[in-house]
C-alpha positions as CSV (number, residue, x, y, z in Angstrom):
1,X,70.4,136.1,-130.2
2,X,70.1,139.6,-128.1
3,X,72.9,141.8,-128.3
4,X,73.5,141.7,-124.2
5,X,73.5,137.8,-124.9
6,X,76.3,137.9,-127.7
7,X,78.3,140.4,-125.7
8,X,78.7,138.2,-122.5
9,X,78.8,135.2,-124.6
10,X,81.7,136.8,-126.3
11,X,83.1,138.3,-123.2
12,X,83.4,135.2,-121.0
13,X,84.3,132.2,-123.4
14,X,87.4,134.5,-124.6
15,X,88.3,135.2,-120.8
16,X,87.7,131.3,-119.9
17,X,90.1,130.5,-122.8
18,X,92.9,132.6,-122.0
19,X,92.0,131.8,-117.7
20,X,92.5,128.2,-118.7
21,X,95.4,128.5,-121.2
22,X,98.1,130.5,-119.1
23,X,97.0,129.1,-115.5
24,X,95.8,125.4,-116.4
25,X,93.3,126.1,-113.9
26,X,89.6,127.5,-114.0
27,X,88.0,129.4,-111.4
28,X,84.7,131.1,-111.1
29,X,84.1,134.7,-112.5
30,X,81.3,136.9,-113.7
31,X,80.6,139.8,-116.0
32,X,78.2,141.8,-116.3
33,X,75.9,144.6,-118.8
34,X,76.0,148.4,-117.2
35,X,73.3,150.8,-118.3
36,X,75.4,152.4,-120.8
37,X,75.5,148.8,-122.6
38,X,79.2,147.7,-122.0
39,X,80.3,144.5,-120.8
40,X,82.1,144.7,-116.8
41,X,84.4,141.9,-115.7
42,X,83.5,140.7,-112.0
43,X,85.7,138.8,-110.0
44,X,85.9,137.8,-106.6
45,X,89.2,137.5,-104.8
46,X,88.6,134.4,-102.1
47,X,90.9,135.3,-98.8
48,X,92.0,131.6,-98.4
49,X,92.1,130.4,-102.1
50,X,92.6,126.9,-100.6
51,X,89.1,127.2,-98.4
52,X,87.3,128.7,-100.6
53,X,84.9,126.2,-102.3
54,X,84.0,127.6,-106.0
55,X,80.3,127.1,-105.5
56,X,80.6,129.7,-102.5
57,X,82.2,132.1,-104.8
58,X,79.2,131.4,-107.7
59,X,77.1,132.2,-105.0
60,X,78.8,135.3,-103.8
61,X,79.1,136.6,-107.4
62,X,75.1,135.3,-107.7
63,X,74.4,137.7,-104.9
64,X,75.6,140.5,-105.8
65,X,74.8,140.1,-109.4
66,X,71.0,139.5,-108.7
67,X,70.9,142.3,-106.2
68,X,72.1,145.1,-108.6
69,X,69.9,143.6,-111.3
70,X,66.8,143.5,-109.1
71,X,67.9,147.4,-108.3
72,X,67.7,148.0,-112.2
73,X,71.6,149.0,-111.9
74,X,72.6,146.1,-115.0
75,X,70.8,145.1,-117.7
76,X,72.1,141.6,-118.2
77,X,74.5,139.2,-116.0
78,X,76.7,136.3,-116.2
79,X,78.3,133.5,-113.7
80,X,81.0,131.3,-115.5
81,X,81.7,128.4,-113.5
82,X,83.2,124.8,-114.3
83,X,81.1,121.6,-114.8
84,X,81.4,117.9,-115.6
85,X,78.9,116.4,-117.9
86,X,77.9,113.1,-119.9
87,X,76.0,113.5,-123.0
88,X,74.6,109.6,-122.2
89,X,75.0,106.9,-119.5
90,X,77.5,105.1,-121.9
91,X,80.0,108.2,-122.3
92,X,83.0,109.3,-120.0
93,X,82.6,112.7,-118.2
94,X,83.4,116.0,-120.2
95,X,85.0,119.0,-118.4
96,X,83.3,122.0,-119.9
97,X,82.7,125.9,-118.5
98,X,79.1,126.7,-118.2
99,X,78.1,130.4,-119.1
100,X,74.9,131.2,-117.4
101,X,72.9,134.5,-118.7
102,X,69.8,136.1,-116.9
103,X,69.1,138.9,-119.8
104,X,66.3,141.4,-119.0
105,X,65.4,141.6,-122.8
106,X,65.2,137.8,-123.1
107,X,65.5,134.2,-121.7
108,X,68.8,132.6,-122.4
109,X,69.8,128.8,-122.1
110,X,72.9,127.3,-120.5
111,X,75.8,128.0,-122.5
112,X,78.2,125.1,-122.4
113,X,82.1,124.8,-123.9
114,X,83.3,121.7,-123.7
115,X,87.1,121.3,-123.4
116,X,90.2,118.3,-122.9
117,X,93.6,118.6,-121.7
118,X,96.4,117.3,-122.6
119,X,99.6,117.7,-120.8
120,X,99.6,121.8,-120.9
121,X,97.6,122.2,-124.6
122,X,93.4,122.6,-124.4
123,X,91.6,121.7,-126.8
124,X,88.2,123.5,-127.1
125,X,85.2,121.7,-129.0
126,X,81.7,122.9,-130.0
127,X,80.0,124.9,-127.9
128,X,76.2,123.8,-127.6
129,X,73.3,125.3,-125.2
130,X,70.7,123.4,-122.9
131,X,67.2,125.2,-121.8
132,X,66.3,125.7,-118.6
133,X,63.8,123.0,-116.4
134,X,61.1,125.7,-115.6
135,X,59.7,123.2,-113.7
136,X,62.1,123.7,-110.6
């Protein structure tokens, strides 16, 4: 796996932890890979946090994060956002955090943590990674 890869990888399932163990909530955040090779935290403040729908804020982060890539200003970007999943039609929904990677050294699947709650404690299972459709 490329460095930039490991880094955000690293970066963002520690951060989505921690977001989820001290608020009990998840919201959507992104980091990103300067120049200079160091990992930069993004997030983005909504001004009504009750208004703002999360997929609006993936898309503001998205923005921005595609624009200075484009511009050759980061090397590598992440958007960490939460999803619900079923591994078949016969299994109950899975809360998980998604950790999406565009790399400009390589092309990265769909990271995926799945996670349950109970009363205040998380428990966080196996991670596991889904390629991307190129046929969209």
């Amino acid at each position: 796996m490329h460095k930039y890869t490991t880094d955000l990888i690293t970066h963002c399932a520690d951060f989505s932890k921690e977001l989820l163990n001290e608020t009990k909530d998840f919201y959507p955040f992104g980091a990103f890979i300067s120049k200079i090779g160091q990992v930069h935290p993004l997030e983005l403040e909504p001004e009504d946090k009750n208004s703002t729908q999360n997929g609006q804020v993936v898309n503001s982060l998205l923005k921005y994060l595609t624009t200075e890539f484009e511009k050759g200003e980061i090397l590598a970007y992440a958007t960490v956002y939460e999803v619900h999943f079923k591994l078949d039609d016969n299994s109950s929904k899975q809360d998980a955090f998604a950790i999406d990677i565009v790399n400009s050294e390589s092309e990265e699947p769909v990271f995926y943590y799945p996670y349950t709650q109970k009363n205040d404690s998380f428990n966080f299972e196996e991670p596991f990674a889904v390629k991307r459709d190129k046929s969209n």
